[in-house]
N, C-alpha and C positions, 0 to 999 in steps of 0.2 A: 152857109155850111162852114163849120170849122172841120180840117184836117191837118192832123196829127202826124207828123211823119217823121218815124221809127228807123234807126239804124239797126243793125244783127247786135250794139254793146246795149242801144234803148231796149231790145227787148228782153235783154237778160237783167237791166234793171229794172221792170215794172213791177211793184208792189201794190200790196194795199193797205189802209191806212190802219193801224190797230185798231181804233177807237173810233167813237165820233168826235167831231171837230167843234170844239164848244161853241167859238166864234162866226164859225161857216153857219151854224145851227142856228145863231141867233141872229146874223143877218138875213138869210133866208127865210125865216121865220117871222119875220117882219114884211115879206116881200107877200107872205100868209096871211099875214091876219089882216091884211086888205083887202085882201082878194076872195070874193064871193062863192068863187066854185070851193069844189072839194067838199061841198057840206059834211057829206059821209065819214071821212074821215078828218076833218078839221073842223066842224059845225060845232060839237062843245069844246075843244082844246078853246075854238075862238069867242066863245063867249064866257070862259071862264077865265080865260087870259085879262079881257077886255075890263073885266069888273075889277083885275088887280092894277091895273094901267092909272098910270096918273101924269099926265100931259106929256108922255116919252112920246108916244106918236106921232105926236104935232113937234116936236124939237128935234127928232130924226128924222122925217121925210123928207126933207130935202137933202140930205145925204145920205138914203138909201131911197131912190126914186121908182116907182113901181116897173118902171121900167128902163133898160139902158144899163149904162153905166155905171156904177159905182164904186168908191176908191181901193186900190188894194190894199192899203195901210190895212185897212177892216179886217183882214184875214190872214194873220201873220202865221208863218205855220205851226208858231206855239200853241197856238188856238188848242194844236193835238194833246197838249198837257193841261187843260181845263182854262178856264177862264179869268181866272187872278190871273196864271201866268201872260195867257194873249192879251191881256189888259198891262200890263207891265212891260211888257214890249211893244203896244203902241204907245204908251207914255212917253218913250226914247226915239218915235219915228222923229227923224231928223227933221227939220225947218226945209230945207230943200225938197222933200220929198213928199213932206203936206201941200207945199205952195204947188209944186207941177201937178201932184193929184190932182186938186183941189183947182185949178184951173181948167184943167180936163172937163169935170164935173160941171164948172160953171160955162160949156162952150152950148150957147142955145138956150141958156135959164139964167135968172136970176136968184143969188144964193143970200138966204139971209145975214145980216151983218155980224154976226157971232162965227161965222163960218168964216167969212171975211177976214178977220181977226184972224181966228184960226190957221188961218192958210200963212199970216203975219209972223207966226210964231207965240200968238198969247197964249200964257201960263192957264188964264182964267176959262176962255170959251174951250183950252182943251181938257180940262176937270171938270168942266160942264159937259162934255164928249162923255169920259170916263164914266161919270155917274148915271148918265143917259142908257149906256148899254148898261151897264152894272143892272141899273133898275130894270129894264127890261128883259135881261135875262132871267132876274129871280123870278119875276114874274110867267114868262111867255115859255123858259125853256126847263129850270130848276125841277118844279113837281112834277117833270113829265119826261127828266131824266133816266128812270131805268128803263120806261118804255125805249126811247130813242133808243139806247146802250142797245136793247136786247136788238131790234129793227136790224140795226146797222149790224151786230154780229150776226145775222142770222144771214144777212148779206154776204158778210164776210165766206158763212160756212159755203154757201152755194159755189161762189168763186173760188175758193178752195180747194175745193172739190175738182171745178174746171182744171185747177193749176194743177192739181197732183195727175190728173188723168191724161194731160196733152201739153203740159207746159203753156207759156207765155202765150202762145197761139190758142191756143183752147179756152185759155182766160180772157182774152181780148175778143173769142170770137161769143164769148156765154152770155157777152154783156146786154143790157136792154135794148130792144129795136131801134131808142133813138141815138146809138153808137153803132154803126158797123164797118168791122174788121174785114178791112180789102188790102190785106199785106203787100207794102210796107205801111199802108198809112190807114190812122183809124179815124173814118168820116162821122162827124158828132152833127145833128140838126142844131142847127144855132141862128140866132137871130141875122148875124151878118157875116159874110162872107173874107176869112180869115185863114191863113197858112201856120202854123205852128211848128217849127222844127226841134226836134229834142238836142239831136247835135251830141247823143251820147250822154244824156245827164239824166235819162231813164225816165219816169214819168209813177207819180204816186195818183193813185183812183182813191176817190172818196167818196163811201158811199155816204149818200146825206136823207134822214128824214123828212127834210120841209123843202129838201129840193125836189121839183115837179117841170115834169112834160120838158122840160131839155137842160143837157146839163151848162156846168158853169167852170168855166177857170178863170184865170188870174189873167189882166189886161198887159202887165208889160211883159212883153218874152223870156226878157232876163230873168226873171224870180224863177226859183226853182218851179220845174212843171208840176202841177195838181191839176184832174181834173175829177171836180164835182160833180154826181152822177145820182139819182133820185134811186134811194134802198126799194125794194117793194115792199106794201104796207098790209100785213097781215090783220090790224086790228088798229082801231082808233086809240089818241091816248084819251086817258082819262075815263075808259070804259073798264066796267068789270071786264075781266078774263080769267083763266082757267087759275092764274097763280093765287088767285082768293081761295080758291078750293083745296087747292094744293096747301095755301098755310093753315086750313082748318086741320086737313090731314095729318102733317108732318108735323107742324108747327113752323111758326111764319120765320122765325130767325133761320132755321134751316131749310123752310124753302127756299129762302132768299138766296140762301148759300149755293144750293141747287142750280138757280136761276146764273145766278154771276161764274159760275165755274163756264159758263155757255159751249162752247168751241174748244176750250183749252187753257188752264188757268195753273201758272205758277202757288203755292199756298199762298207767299207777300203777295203777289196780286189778288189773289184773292180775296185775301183780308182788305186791301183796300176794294175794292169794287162791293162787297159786301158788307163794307163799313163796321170790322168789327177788327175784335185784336189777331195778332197771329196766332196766339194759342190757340184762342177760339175755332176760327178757320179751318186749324189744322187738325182739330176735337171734332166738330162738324163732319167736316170730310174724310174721317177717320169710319165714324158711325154709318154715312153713306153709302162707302164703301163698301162693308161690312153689310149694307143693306141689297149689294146689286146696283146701286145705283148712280153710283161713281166708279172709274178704274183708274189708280196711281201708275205711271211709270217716272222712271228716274229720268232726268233730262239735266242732260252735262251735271251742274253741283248743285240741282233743287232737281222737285219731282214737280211732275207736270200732273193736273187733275183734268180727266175728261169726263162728260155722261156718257153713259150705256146705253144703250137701247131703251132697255128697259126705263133709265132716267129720263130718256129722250122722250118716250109713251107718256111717262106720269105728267112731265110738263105740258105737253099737247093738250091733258085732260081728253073729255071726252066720256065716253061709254064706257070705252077700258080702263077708268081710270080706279076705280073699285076693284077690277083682278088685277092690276097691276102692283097697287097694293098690298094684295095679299103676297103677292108673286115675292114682292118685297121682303115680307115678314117673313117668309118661307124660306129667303135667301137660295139663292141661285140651284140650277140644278149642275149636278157633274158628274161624267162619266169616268 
C-alpha cells in the first residue's frame, strides 16, 4: 500500500491536471498493449495499434518492464504540454540522473547494451530512446487522442464537481475505490508498501486513460508529487460513438468544436484543442450559442465557453438526440 500524507497547506494545494499527460499516456500504454486483459476496452485500440508498430516493442521493453519499476526520466511533467515538449526535456535529462535511474532499473535484470551506453551518457543510444517513443506514440497514442482528451475531461468534470461541493475533502474522498481518503493521509493499493510525504508541496491527480487497476506515481520523493490514477472508461477507442451522428447533424467541424469546448474552454484554447484558427473558433461558438448549445461568460480578459444542458444531451446522443435538435433550431425557451 502506498500512503500519501497530507498537511492542512497539502490540502489546499491539491489540484488536477488540465489535460492528459502525453507521456504518462504513452508509457502506460505500452504497459497495455501487452497485457491481455482489458479486451473490451483495449481489444481493437491493441490490434490496430499493433499492425502500426515496427520493432518499438522489442527496443523498449526493457525499459518499460511489464512490471515494477520504471525510470522517471520517462515522465517529465512537461509531458502536460504534449509530447515534442516532454521529449525535449528528456533530451537535457542530465548524465547523473540516467545513470542512477538506469541502475535502479538494472538491480535483478539484465539491460541491453544500448541502455548501457545510455546510462554512459551516449548521444546515439539516447536519439535511439527519442525516436523509439516518438514512433510509438504516433502510433499507439496519436489517432486516439481526442478520445483520451475527452476520457480524461470527463474525469476531470466529475472531480470538479466533488471540489466545488465539499472542497479538497470531497475531492480526495470521490476518488476511485483503489484511493481511499482517511484524513490526513490518502491510502492508494499499490504494488509495495511505501510512505509518501507532501511536506506542503501539494499533490497533482492525473487522471490517466491506459492507466488500470492501481494508480502510479513517480519513484524518487523529491520530484514534485503526481499521482496517476485510472479515468473511467465510458467507451472503447476507436469505436463508433454518438460524435459520428453528431457531425452528420451539425456538421463535423462544429461538432468537433462542441466536443473540445468539454468542461470549460477559453476561445485560444479552444481554437487549439479544436485545431482550427481563432476566428474560426470564435464564429463556431458564436453560432452555438445562438443555437442553445453553448453559454459565454466573461472570465477576467477572455470569455470562457461552457455546454448547456441541452449541449451536454446532444453529445450523449441517444434517443433524444433528434428532439434535442429540434430544441436547438427552436432556440431556447424564455420567460
Amino acid at each position: 500500500m502506498l500512503r500519501i500524507h497530507f498537511t492542512g497547506v497539502d490540502l489546499a494545494r491539491v489540484r488536477m491536471a488540465a489535460r492528459p499527460d502525453a507521456m504518462w499516456e504513452t508509457i502506460l500504454s505500452f504497459h497495455r498493449i501487452r497485457d491481455r486483459r482489458g479486451a473490451m476496452v483495449f481489444g481493437e485500440w491493441r490490434r490496430e495499434t499493433r499492425a502500426r508498430l515496427n520493432g518499438e516493442t522489442r527496443l523498449l521493453a526493457p525499459l518499460i518492464p511489464a512490471r515494477g519499476y520504471f525510470p522517471d526520466f520517462l515522465t517529465p511533467a512537461e509531458g502536460l504540454h504534449g509530447m515534442d515538449t516532454a521529449l525535449d526535456v528528456l533530451r537535457g535529462t542530465p548524465r547523473e540522473r540516467l545513470r542512477s535511474e538506469l541502475c535502479l532499473l538494472a538491480a535483478g535484470r539484465h539491460l541491453p547494451g544500448w541502455l548501457r551506453a545510455l546510462s554512459e551518457g551516449g548521444v546515439q543510444p539516447l536519439g535511439r530512446l527519442l525516436g523509439a517513443l516518438r514512433n510509438y506514440h504516433r502510433a499507439a497514442i496519436e489517432p486516439y487522442w481526442t478520445h483520451i482528451q475527452t476520457q480524461v475531461e470527463a474525469e476531470r468534470a466529475v472531480r470538479g464537481r466533488a471540489l466545488l461541493d465539499g472542497g479538497a475533502d470531497e475531492l480526495l474522498a470521490s476518488l476511485p475505490p483503489m484511493l481511499r481518503w482517511q484524513a490526513p493521509v490518502l491510502e492508494v493499493d499499490y504494488p509495495v508498501d511505501r510512505d509518501l510525504r507532501l511536506d506542503g508541496r501539494g499533490l497533482l491527480l492525473q487522471p490517466s486513460f491506459f492507466c488500470r487497476r492501481t494508480a502510479v506515481t513517480l519513484h524518487d520523493p523529491a520530484l514534485p508529487p503526481v499521482l496517476v490514477y485510472p479515468a473511467q472508461h465510458t467507451s472503447a477507442p476507436g469505436r463508433a460513438d454518438p460524435g459520428q451522428s453528431l457531425g452528420k447533424l451539425v456538421g463535423h467541424t462544429r461538432s468537433a468544436v462542441l466536443r473540445a469546448i468539454g468542461n470549460g474552454t477559453t476561445t485560444s484554447e479552444l481554437a487549439r484543442r479544436a485545431e482550427v484558427s481563432l476566428a474560426s473558433a470564435s464564429q463556431h461558438a458564436c453560432v452555438l450559442r445562438e443555437a442553445g448549445l453553448v453559454a459565454t461568460l466573461r472570465h477576467g480578459n477572455s470569455v470562457l465557453h461552457t455546454v448547456t444542458p441541452l449541449g451536454a444531451a446532444l453529445l450523449r446522443g441517444g434517443a433524444t438526440m433528434e428532439a434535442c435538435a429540434g430544441y436547438a433550431r427552436k432556440g431556447p425557451v424564455t420567460s
